[in-house]
PDB file of N, CA, C and O in Angstrom:
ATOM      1  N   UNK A   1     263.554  48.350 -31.510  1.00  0.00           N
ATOM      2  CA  UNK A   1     262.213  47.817 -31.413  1.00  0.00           C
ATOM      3  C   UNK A   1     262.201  46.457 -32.117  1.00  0.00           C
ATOM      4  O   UNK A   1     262.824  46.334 -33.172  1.00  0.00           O
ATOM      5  N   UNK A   2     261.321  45.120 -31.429  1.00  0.00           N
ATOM      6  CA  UNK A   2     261.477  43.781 -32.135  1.00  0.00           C
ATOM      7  C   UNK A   2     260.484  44.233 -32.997  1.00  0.00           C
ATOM      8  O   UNK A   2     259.838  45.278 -33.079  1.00  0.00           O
ATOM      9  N   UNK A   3     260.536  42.711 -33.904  1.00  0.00           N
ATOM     10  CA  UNK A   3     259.997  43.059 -35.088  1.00  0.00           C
ATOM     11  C   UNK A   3     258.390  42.659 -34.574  1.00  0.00           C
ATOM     12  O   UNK A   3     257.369  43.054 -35.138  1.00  0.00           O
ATOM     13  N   UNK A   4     258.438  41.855 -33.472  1.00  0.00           N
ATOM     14  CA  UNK A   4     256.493  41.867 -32.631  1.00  0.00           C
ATOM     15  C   UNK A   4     256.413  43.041 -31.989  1.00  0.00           C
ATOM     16  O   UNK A   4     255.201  43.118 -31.788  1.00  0.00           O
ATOM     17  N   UNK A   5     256.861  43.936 -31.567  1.00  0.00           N
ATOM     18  CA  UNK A   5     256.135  45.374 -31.179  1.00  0.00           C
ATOM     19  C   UNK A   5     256.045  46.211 -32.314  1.00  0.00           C
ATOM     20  O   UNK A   5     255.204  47.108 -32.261  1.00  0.00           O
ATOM     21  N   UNK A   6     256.707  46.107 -33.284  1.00  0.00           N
ATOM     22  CA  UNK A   6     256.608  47.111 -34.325  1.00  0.00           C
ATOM     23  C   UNK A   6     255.439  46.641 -35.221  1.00  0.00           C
ATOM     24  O   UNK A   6     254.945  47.431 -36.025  1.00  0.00           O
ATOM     25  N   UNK A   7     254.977  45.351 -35.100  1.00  0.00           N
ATOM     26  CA  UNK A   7     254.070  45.037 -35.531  1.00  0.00           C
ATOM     27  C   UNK A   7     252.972  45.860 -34.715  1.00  0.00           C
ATOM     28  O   UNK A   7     252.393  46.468 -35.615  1.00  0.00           O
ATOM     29  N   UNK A   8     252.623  46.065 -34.026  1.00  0.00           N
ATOM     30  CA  UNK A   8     251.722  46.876 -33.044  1.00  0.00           C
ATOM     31  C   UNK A   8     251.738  48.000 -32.795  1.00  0.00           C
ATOM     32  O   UNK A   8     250.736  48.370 -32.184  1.00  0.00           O
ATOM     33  N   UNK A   9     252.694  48.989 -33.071  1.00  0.00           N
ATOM     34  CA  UNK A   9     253.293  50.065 -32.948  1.00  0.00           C
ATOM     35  C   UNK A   9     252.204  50.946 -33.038  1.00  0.00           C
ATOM     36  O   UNK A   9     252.213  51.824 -32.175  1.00  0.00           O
ATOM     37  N   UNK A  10     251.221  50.968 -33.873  1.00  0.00           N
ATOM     38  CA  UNK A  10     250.399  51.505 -33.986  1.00  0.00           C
ATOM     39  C   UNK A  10     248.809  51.493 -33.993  1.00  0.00           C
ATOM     40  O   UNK A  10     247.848  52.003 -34.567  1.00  0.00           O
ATOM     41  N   UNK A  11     249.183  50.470 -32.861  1.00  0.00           N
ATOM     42  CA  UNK A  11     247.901  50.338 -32.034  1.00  0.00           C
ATOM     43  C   UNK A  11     247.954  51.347 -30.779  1.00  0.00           C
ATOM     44  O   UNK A  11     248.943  51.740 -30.160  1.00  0.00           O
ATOM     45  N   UNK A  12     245.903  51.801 -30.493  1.00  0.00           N
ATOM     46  CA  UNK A  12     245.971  52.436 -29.410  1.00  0.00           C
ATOM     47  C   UNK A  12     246.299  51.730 -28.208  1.00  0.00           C
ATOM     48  O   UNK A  12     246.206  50.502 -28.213  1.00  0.00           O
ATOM     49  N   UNK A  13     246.694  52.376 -27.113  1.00  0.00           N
ATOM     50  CA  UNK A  13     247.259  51.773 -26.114  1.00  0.00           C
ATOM     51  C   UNK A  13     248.319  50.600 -25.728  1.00  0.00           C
ATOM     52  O   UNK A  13     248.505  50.096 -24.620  1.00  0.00           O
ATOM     53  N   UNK A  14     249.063  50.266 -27.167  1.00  0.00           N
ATOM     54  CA  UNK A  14     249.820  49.063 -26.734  1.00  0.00           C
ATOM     55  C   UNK A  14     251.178  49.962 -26.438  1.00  0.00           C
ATOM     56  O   UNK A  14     251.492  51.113 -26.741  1.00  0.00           O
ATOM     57  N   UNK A  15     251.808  48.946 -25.737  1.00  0.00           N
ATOM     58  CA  UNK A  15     253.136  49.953 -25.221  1.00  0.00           C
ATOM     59  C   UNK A  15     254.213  48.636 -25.172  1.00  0.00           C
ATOM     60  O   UNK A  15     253.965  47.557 -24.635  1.00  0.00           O
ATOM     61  N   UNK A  16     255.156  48.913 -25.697  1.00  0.00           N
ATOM     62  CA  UNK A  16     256.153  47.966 -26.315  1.00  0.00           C
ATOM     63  C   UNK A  16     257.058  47.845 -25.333  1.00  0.00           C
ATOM     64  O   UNK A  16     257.571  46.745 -25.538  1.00  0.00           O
ATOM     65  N   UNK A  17     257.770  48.530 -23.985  1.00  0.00           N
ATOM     66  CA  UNK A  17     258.111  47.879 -22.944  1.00  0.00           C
ATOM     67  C   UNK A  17     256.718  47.921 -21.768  1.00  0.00           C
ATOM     68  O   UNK A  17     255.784  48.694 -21.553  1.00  0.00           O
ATOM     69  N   UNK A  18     257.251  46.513 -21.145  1.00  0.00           N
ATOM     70  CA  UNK A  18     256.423  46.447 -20.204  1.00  0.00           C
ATOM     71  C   UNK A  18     257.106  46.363 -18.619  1.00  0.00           C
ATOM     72  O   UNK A  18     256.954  45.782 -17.544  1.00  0.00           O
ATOM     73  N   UNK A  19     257.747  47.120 -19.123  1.00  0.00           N
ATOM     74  CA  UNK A  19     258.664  47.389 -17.550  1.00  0.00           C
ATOM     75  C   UNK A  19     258.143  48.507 -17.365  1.00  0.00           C
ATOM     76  O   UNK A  19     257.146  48.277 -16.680  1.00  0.00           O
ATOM     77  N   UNK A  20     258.196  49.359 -17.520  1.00  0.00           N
ATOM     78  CA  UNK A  20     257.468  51.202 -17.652  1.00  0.00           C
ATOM     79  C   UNK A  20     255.723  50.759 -16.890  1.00  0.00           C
ATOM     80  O   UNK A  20     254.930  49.899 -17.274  1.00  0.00           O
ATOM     81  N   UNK A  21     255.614  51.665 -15.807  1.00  0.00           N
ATOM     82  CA  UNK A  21     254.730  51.969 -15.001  1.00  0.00           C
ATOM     83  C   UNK A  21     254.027  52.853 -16.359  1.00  0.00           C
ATOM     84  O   UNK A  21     254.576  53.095 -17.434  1.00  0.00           O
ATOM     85  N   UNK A  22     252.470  53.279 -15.863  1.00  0.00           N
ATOM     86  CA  UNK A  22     251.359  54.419 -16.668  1.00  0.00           C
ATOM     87  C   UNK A  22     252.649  55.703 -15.923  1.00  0.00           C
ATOM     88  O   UNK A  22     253.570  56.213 -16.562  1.00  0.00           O
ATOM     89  N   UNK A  23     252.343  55.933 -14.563  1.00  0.00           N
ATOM     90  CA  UNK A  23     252.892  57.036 -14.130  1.00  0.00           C
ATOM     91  C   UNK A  23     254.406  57.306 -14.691  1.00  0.00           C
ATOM     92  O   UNK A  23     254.739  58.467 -14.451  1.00  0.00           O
ATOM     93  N   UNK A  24     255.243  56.681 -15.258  1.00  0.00           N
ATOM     94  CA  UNK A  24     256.672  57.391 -15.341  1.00  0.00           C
ATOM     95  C   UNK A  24     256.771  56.360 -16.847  1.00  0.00           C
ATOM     96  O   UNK A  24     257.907  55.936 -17.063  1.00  0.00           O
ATOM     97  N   UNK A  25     255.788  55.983 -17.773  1.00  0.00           N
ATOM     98  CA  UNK A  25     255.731  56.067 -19.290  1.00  0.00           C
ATOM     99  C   UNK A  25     254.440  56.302 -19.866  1.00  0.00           C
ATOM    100  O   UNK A  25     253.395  56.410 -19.225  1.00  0.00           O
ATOM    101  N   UNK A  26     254.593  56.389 -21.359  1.00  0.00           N
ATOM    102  CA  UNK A  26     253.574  56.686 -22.152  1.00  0.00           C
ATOM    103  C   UNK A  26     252.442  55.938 -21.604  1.00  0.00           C
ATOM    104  O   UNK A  26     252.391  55.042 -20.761  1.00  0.00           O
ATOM    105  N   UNK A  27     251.363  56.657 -22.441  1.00  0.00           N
ATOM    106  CA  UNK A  27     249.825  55.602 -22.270  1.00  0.00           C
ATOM    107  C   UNK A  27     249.858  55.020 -23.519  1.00  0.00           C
ATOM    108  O   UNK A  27     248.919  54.229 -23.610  1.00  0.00           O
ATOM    109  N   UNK A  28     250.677  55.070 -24.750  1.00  0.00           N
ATOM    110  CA  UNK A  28     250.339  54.040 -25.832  1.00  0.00           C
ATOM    111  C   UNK A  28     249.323  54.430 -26.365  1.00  0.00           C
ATOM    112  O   UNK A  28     248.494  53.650 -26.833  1.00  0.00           O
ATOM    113  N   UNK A  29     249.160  56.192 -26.399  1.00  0.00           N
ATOM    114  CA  UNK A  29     248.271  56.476 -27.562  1.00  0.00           C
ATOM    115  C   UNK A  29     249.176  57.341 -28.496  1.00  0.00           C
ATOM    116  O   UNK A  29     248.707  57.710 -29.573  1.00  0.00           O
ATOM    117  N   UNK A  30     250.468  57.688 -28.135  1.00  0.00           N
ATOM    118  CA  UNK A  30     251.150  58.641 -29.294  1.00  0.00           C
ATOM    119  C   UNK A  30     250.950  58.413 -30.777  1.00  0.00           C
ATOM    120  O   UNK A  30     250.564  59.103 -31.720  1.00  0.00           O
ATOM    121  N   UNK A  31     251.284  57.416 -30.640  1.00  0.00           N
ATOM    122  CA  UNK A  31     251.946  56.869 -32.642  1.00  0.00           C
ATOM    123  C   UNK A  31     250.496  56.514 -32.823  1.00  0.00           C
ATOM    124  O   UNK A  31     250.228  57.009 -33.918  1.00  0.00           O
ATOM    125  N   UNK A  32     249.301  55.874 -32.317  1.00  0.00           N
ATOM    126  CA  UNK A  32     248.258  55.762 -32.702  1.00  0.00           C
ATOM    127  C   UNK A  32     247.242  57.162 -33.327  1.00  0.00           C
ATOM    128  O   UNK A  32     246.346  57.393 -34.139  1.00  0.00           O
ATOM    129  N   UNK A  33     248.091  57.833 -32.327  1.00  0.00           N
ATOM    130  CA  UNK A  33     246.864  59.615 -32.885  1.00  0.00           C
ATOM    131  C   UNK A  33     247.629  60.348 -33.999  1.00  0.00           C
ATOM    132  O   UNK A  33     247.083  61.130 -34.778  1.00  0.00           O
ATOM    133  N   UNK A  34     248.975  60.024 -34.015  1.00  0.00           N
ATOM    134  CA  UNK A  34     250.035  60.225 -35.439  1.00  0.00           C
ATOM    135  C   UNK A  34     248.976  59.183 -36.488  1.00  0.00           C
ATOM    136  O   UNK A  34     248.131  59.780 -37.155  1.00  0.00           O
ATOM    137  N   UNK A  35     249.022  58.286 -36.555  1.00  0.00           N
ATOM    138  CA  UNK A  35     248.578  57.670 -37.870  1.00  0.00           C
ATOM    139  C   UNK A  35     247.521  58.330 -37.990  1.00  0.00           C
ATOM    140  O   UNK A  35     247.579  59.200 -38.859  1.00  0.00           O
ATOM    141  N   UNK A  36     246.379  58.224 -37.332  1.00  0.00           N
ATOM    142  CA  UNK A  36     245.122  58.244 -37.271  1.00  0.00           C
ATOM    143  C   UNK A  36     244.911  60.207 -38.070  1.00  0.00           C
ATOM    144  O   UNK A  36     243.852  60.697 -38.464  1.00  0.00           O
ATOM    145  N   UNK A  37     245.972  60.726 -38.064  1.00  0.00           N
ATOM    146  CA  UNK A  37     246.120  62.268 -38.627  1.00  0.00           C
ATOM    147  C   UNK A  37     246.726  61.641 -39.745  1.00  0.00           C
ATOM    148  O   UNK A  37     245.869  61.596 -40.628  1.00  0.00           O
ATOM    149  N   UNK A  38     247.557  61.246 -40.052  1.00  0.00           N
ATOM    150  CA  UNK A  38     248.219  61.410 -41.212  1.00  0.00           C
ATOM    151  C   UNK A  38     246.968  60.258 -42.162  1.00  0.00           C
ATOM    152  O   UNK A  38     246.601  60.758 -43.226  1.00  0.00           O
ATOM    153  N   UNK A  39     246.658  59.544 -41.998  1.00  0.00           N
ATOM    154  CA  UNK A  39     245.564  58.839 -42.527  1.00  0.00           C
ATOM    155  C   UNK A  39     244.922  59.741 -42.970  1.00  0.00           C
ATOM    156  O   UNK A  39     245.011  60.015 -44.167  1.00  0.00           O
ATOM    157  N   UNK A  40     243.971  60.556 -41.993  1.00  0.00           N
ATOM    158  CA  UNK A  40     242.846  61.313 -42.153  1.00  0.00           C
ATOM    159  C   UNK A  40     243.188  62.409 -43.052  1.00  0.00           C
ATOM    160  O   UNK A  40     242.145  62.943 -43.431  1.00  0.00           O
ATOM    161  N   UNK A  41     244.337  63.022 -43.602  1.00  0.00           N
ATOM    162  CA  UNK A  41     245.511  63.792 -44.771  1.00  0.00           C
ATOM    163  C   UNK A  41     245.512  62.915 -45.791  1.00  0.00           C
ATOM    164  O   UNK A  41     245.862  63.497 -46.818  1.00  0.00           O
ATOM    165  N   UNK A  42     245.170  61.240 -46.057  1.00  0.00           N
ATOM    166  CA  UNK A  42     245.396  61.218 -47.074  1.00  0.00           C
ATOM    167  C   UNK A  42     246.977  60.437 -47.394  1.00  0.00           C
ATOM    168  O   UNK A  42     247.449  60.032 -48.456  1.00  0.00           O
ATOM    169  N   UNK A  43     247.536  60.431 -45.986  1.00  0.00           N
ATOM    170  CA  UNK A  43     248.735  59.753 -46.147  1.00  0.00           C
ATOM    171  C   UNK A  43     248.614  58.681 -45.716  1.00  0.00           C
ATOM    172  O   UNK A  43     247.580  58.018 -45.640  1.00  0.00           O
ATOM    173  N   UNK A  44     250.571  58.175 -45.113  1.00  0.00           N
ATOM    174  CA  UNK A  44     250.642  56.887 -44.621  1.00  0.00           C
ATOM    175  C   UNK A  44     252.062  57.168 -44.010  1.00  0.00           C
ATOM    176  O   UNK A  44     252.948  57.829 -44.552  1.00  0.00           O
ATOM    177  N   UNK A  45     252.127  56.483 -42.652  1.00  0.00           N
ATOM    178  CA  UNK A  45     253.313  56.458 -41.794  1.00  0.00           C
ATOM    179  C   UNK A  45     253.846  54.942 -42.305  1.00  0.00           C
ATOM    180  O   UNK A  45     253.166  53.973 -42.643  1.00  0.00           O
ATOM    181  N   UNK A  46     255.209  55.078 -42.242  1.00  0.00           N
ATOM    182  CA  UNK A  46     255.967  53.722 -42.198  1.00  0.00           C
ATOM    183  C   UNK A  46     257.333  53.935 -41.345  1.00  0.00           C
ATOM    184  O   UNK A  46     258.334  54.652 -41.324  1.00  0.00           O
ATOM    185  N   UNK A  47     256.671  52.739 -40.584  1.00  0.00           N
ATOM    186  CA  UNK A  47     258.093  52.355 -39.606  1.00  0.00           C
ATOM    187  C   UNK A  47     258.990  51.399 -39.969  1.00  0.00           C
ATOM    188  O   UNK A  47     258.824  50.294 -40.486  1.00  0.00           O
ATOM    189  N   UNK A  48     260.050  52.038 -39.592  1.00  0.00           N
ATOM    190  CA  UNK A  48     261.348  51.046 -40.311  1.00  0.00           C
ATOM    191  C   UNK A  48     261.920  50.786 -39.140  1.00  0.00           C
ATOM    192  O   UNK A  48     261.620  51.622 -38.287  1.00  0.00           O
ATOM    193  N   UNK A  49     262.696  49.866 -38.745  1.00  0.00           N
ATOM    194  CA  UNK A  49     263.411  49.527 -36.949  1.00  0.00           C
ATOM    195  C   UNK A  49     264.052  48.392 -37.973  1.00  0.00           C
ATOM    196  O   UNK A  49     263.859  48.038 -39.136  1.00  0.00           O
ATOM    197  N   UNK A  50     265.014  47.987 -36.767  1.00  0.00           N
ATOM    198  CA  UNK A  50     266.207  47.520 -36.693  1.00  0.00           C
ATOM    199  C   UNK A  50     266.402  47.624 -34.809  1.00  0.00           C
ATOM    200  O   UNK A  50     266.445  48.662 -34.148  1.00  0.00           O
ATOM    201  N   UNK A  51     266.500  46.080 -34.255  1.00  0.00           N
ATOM    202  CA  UNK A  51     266.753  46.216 -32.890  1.00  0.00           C
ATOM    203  C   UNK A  51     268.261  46.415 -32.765  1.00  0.00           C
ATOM    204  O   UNK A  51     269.215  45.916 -33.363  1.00  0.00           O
ATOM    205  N   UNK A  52     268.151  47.318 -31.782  1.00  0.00           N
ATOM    206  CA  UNK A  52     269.509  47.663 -31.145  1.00  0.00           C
ATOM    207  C   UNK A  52     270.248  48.972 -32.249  1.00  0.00           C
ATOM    208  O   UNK A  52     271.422  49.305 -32.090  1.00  0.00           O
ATOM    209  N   UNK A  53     269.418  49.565 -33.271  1.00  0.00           N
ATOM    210  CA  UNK A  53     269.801  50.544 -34.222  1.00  0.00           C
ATOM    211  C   UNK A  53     268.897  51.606 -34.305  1.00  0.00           C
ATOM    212  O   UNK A  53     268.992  52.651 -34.948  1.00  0.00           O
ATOM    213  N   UNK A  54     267.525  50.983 -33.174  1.00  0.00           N
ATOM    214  CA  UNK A  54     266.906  52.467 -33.365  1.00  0.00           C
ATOM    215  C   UNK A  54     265.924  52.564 -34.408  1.00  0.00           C
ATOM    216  O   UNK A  54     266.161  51.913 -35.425  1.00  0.00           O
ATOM    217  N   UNK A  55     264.792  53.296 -34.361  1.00  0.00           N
ATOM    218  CA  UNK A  55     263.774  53.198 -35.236  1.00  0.00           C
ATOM    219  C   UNK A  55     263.954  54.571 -35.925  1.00  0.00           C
ATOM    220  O   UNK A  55     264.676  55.477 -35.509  1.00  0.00           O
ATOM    221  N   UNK A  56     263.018  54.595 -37.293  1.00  0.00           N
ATOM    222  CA  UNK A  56     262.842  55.346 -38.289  1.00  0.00           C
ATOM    223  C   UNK A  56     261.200  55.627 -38.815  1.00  0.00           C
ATOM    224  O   UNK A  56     260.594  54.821 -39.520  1.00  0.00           O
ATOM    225  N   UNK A  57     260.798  56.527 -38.477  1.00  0.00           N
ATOM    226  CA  UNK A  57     258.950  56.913 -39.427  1.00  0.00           C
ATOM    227  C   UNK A  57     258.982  57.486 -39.766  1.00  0.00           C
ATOM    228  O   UNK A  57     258.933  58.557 -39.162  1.00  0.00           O
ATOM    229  N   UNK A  58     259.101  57.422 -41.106  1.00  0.00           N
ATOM    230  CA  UNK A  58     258.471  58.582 -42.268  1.00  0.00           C
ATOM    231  C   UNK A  58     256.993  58.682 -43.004  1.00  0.00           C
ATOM    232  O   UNK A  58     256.315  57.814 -43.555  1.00  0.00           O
ATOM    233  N   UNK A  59     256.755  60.185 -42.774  1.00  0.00           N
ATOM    234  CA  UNK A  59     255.087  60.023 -43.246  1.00  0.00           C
ATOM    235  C   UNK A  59     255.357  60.708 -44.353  1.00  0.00           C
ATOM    236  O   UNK A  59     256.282  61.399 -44.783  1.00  0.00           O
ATOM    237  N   UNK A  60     254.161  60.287 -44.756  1.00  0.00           N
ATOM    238  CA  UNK A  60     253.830  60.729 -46.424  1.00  0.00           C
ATOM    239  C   UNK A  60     252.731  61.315 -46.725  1.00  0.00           C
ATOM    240  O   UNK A  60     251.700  60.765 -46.337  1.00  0.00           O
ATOM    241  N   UNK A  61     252.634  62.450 -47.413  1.00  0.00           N
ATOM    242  CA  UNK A  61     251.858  63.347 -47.291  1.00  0.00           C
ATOM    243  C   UNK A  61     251.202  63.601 -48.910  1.00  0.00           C
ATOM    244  O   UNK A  61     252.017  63.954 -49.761  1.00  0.00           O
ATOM    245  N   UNK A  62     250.149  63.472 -49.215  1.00  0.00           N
ATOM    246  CA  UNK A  62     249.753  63.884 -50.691  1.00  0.00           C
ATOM    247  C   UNK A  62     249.934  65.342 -50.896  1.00  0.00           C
ATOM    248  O   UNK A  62     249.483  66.244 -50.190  1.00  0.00           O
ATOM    249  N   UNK A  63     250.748  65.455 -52.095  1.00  0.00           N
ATOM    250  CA  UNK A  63     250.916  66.907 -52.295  1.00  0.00           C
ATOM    251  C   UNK A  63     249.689  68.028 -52.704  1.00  0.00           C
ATOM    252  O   UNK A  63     248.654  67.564 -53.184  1.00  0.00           O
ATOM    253  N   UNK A  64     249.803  69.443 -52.519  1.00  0.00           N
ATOM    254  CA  UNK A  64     248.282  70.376 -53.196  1.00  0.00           C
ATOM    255  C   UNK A  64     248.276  69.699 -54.746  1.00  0.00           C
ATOM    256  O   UNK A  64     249.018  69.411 -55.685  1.00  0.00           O
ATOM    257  N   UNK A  65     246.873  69.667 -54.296  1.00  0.00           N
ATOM    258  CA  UNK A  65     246.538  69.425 -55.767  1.00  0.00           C
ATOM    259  C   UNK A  65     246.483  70.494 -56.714  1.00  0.00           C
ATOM    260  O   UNK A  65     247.147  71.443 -56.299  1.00  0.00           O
ATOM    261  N   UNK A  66     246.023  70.684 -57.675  1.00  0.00           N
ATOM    262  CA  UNK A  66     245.746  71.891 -58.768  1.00  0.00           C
ATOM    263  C   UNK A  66     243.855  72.460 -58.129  1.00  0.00           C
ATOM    264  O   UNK A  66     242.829  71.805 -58.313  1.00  0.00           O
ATOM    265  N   UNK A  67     243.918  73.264 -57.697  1.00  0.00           N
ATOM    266  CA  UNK A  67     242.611  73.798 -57.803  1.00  0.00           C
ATOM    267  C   UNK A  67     241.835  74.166 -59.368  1.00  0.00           C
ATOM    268  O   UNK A  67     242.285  74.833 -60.299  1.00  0.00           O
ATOM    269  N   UNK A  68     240.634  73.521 -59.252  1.00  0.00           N
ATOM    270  CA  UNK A  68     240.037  73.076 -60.321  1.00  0.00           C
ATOM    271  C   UNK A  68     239.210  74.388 -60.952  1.00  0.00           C
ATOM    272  O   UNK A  68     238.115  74.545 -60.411  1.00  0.00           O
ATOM    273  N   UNK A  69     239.523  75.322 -61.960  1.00  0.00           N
ATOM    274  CA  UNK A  69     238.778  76.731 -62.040  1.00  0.00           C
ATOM    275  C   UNK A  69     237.098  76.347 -63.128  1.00  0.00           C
ATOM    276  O   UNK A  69     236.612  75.818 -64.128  1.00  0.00           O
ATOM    277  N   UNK A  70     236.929  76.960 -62.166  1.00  0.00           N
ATOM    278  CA  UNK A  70     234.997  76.700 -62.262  1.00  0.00           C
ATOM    279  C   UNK A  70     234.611  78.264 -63.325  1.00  0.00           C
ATOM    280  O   UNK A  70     235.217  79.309 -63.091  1.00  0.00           O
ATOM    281  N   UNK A  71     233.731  78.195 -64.259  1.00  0.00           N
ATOM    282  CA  UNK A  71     233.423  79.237 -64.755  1.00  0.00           C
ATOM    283  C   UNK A  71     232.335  80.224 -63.947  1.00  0.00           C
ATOM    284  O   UNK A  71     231.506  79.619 -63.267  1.00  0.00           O
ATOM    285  N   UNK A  72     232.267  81.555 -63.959  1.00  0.00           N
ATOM    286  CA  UNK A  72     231.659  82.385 -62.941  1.00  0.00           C
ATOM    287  C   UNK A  72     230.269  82.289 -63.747  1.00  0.00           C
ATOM    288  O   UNK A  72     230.106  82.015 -64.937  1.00  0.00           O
ATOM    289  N   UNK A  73     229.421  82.557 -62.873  1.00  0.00           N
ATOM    290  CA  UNK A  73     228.095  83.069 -63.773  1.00  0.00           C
ATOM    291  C   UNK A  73     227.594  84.637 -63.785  1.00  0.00           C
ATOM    292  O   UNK A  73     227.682  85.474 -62.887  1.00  0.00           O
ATOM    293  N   UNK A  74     227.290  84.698 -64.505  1.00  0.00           N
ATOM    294  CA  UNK A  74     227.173  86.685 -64.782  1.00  0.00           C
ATOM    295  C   UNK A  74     227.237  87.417 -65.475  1.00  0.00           C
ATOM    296  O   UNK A  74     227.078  88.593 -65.148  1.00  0.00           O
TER     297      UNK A  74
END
């Protein structure tokens, strides 16, 4: 992936070849509905690429927190 599509990568609908028909490739919402979850968790995706080596995303996830103990009444 160049380093101008990976800039975009995670936009809805952009699609980084433009040789690929709708019918026989993506619509360029995958990696957009990935962030848009891992965001909404609290995380963050990062793409790493290298053309001609293939790309890399690792998400990051906030770990459980400590549940906070509340005193009972009674």
């Amino acid at each position: 992936m160049s380093p101008e599509t990976a800039t975009h990568a995670f936009e809805r609908f952009y699609r980084g070849d433009a040789s690929r028909a709708r019918d026989s490739g993506g619509s360029g919402l995958g990696l957009a509905i990935v962030h848009s979850i891992v965001e909404a968790h609290g995380g963050r995706i990062v793409l790493h690429t290298a053309p001609g080596d293939g790309c890399r995303f690792r998400i990051v996830l906030p770990g459980p927190t400590a549940a906070v103990a509340t005193p009972s009444s009674g």
